[in-house]
C-alpha positions in Angstrom: 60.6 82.5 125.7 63.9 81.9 123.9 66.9 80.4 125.8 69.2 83.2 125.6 66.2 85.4 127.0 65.5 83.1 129.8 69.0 82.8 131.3 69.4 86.4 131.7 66.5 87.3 133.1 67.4 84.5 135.8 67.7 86.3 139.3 68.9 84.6 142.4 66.5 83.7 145.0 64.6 86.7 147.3 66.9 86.6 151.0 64.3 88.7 152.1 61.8 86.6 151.8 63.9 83.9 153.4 65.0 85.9 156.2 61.1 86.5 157.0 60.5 82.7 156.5 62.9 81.8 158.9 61.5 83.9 161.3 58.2 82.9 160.7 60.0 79.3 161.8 61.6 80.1 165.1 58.5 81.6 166.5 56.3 78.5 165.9 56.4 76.8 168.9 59.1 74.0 168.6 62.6 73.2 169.8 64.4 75.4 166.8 65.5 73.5 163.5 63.9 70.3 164.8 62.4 69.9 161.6 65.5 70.2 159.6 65.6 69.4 156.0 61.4 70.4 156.0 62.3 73.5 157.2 65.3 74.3 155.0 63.5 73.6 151.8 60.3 75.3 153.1 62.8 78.7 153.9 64.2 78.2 150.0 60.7 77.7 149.0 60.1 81.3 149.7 63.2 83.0 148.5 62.0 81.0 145.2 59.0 82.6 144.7 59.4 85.7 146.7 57.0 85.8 149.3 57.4 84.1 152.8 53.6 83.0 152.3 54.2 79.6 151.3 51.7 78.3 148.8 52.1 74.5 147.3 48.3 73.8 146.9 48.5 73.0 143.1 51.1 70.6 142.4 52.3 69.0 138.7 54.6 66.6 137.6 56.4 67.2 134.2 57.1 63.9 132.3 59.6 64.3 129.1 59.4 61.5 126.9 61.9 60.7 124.1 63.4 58.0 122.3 67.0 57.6 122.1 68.9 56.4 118.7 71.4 54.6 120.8 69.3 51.7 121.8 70.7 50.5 118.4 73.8 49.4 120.1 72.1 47.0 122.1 72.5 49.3 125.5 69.0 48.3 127.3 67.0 45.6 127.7 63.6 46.9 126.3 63.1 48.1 122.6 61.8 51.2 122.0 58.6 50.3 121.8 58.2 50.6 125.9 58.6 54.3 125.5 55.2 54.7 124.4 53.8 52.4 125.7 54.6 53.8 129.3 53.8 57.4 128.2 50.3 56.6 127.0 50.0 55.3 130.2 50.2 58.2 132.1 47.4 59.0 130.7 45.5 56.3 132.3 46.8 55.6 135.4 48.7 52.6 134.6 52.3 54.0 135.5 53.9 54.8 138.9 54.2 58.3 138.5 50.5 58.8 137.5 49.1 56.6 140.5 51.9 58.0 143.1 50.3 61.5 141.3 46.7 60.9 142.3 47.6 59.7 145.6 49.5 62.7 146.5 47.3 65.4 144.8 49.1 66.3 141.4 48.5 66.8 138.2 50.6 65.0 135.6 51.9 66.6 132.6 53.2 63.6 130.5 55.2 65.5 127.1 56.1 63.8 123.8 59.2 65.6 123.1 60.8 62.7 121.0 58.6 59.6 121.0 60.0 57.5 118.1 55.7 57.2 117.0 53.1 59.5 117.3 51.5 59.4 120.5 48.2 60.1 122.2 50.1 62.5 125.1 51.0 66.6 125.0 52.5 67.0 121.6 55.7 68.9 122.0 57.4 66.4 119.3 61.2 68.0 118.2 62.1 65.0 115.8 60.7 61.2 116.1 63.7 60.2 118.5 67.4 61.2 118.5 70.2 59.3 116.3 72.4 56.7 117.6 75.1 58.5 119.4 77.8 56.2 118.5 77.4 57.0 114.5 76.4 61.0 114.7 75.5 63.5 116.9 72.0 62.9 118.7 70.9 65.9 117.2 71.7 69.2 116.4 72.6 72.0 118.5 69.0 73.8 116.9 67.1 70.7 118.2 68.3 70.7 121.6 67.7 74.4 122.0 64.3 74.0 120.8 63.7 71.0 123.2 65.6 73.3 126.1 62.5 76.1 124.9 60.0 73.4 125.0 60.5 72.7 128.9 60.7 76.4 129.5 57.5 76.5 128.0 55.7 74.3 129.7 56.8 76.0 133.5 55.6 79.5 131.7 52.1 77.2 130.5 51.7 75.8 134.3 52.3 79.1 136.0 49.5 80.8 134.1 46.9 77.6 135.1 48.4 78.8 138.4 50.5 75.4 139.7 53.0 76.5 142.7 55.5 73.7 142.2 56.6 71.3 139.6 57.9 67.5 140.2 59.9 66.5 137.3 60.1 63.1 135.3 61.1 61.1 132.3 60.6 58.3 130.1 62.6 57.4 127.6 64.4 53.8 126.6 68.0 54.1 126.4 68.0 57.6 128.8 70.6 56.4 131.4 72.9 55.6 128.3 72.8 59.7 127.5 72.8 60.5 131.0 75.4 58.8 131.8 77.1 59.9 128.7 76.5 63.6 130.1 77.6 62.8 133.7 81.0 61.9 132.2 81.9 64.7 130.0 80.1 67.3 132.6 82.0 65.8 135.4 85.2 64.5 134.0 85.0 61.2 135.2 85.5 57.9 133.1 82.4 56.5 131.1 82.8 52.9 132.7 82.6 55.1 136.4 79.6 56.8 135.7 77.4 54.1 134.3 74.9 51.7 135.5 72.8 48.9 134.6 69.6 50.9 134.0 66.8 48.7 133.7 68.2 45.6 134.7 71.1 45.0 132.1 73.4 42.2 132.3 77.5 42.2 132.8 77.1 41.8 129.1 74.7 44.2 128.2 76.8 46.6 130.8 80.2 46.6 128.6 78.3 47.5 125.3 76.7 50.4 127.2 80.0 51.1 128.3 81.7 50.8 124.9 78.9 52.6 122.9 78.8 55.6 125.2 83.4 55.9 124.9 82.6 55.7 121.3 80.5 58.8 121.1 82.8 60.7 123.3 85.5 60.1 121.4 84.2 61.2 118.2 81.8 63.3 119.1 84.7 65.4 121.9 82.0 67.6 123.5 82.4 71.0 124.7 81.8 70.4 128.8 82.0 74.3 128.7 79.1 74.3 126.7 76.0 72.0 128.0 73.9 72.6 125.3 76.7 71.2 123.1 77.1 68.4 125.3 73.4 67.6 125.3 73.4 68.3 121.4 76.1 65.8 120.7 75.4 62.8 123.3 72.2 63.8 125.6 68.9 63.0 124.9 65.6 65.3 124.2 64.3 64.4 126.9 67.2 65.4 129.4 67.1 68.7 127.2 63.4 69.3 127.8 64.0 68.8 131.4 67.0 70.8 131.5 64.4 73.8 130.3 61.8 73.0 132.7 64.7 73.8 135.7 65.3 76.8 133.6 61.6 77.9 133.5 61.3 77.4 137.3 64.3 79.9 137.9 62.6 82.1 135.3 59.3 82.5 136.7 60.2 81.7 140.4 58.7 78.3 140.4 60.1 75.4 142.8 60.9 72.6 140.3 61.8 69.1 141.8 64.3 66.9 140.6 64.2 62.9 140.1 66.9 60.5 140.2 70.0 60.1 138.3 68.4 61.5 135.1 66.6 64.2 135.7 69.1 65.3 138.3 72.0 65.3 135.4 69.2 67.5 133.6 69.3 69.7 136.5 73.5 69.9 136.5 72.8 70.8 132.8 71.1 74.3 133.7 73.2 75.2 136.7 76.2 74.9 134.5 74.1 76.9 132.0 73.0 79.2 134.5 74.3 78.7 138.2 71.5 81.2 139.7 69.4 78.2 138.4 70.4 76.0 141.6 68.3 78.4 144.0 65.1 77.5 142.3 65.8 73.7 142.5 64.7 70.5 145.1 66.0 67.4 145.0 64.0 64.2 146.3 66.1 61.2 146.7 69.2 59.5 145.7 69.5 57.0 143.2 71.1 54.0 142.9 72.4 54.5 139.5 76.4 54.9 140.1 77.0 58.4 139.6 73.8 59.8 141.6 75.2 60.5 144.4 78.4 62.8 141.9 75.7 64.3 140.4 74.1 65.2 143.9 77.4 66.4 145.4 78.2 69.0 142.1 74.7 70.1 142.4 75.5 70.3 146.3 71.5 70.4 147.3 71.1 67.6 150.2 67.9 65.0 149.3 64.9 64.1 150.8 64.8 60.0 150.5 67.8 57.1 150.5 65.0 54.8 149.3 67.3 52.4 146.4 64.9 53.8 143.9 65.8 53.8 140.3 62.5 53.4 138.5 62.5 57.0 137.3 58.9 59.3 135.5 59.7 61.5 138.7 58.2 58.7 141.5 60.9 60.0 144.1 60.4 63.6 142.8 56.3 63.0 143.6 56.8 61.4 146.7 58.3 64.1 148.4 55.5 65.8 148.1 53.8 64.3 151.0 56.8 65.6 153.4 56.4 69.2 152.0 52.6 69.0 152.9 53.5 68.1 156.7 56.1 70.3 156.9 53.9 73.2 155.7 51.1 72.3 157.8 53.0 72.9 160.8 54.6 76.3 159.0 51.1 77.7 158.6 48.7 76.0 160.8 51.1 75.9 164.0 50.8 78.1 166.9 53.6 80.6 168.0 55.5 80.6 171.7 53.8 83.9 171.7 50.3 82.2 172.1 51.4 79.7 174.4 52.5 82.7 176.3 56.3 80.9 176.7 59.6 82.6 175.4 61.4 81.6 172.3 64.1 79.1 171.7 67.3 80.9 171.4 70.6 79.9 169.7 73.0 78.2 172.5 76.8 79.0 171.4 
């Protein structure tokens, strides 16, 4: 499905369905709300997909992986090489996403999108990596719109194998560079406010990612009106790809799951293309990249975890799973006050 397609056939989430969910809730026999956060996301669960019947028994993980020109400017501590490296991985169980994966009963989805080599994953390739940033745009605006369709894609090739939510990842040397790059012009906020260390990058190493991400800014002067401009001119494929994954969720009422700092400022990247997109989006935990928690707040959906995690391929998003199995457990398997033959909790004012 093209993107201009897919955003207006976005509709917001079914209240009905949420209004039956919540019932469904408050007649299971505990002290009402006392599952909070599990219950709230279990509720927006089934406006998402329409039907109060909440089904997560196939579970995936989406993995974008791209290189990103800017590494050239000496912003990370790893060469590009790692981006493949990691990706192929995936493959084998070798990275964190793919062992938290088989431990938590997902499938993993890893997608060369930009890889600066050919690789042995899901060949989805839109160019072998971006340009540097600082020097010309990443890539063009027909590039990121074709990564964008990519992670559409992908949700419409997972719904037909019949998966009922998707975690979302990335991998990509160089990606907190963009997203921070991103987070700045989306949020209006000062590159040197928005950006971290990454991967472990010294004071040094800091200032040049600072430096190289102002640079692009200023000549570059994205549109933050226009996200796919933004993404065009400093983002990354991967953040695109993920932006159209959150897209394909909304599109064919599908729960997608945001990561960290990353994949969440791929998230703010749909809403702001499409704000109906936020009813079809989780978030899993906050990161402790610098501008995570403005990212969280603009996308105002609380998270799951305050675990310190940074490590990114969607870990946090995966491990939230575990919480959404418990909390449907009780939501389907529980019994009502009706069969212990007690009357409901009511609302005290």
């Amino acid at each position: 499905m093209k993107l201009e397609e897919a955003l207006k056939n976005i509709q917001p989430a079914d209240s009905q369905a949420m209004e039956a969910a919540w019932e469904h809730w408050n007649n299971i026999a505990i002290p009402l709300h006392s599952l909070g956060r599990l219950q709230d996301t279990i509720v927006r669960i089934a406006g998402m997909t329409g039907n109060p019947q909440v089904d997560l028994s196939k579970k995936a993980l989406v993995v974008m992986c791209a290189d990103n020109g800017v590494v050239e400017e000496g912003v990370t501590q790893s060469g590009q090489e790692v981006t493949l490296l990691i990706s192929e991985n995936f493959l084998n169980k070798k990275a964190t996403a793919s062992i938290f994966c088989q431990h938590t009963g997902a499938d993993i989805f890893p997608v060369d999108i930009g890889i600066a080599s050919d690789s042995k994953i899901i060949n989805r390739k839109i160019a072998y990596g971006t340009k540097n940033m600082t020097k010309e745009p990443a890539m063009t605006r027909e590039e990121a719109v074709r990564a964008i369709e990519v992670g559409i894609r992908m949700v419409e090739e997972l719904k037909n194998q019949d998966y009922r939510i998707i975690a979302t990842g990335e991998m990509g040397i160089g990606n907190t560079t963009t997203s921070s790059a991103v987070t700045s012009v989306l949020l209006e906020v000062e590159p040197e406010k928005v950006t971290g260390r990454g991967a472990g990058l010294s004071s040094e190493g800091l200032q040049k990612k600072i430096r190289a991400i102002e640079r692009a800014l200023e000549l570059h002067r994205p549109d933050r009106k226009d996200p796919v401009d933004v993404l065009a001119k400093v983002g990354g494929l991967d953040l695109a790809g993920l932006a159209g994954v959150f897209i394909g969720g909304a599109v064919y009422h599908i729960p997608v799951i945001a990561d960290g700092f990353i994949s969440c400022t791929a998230a703010l990247c749909a809403v702001r293309m499409c704000p109906e997109v936020r009813d079809y989006l989780i978030t899993s935990h906050k990161s402790k990249e610098p501008a995570a928690n403005m990212v969280l707040e603009a996308l105002g959906i609380p998270v799951f975890l305050d675990c310190d995690m940074c490590l990114g391929e969607g870990s946090g998003a995966v491990a939230i799973y575990p919480l959404l199995d418990l909390a449907l457990k009780i939501y389907n398997s529980m019994c009502t006050f009706a069969d212990n033959h007690m009357d409901n909790y009511i609302p005290l004012s």
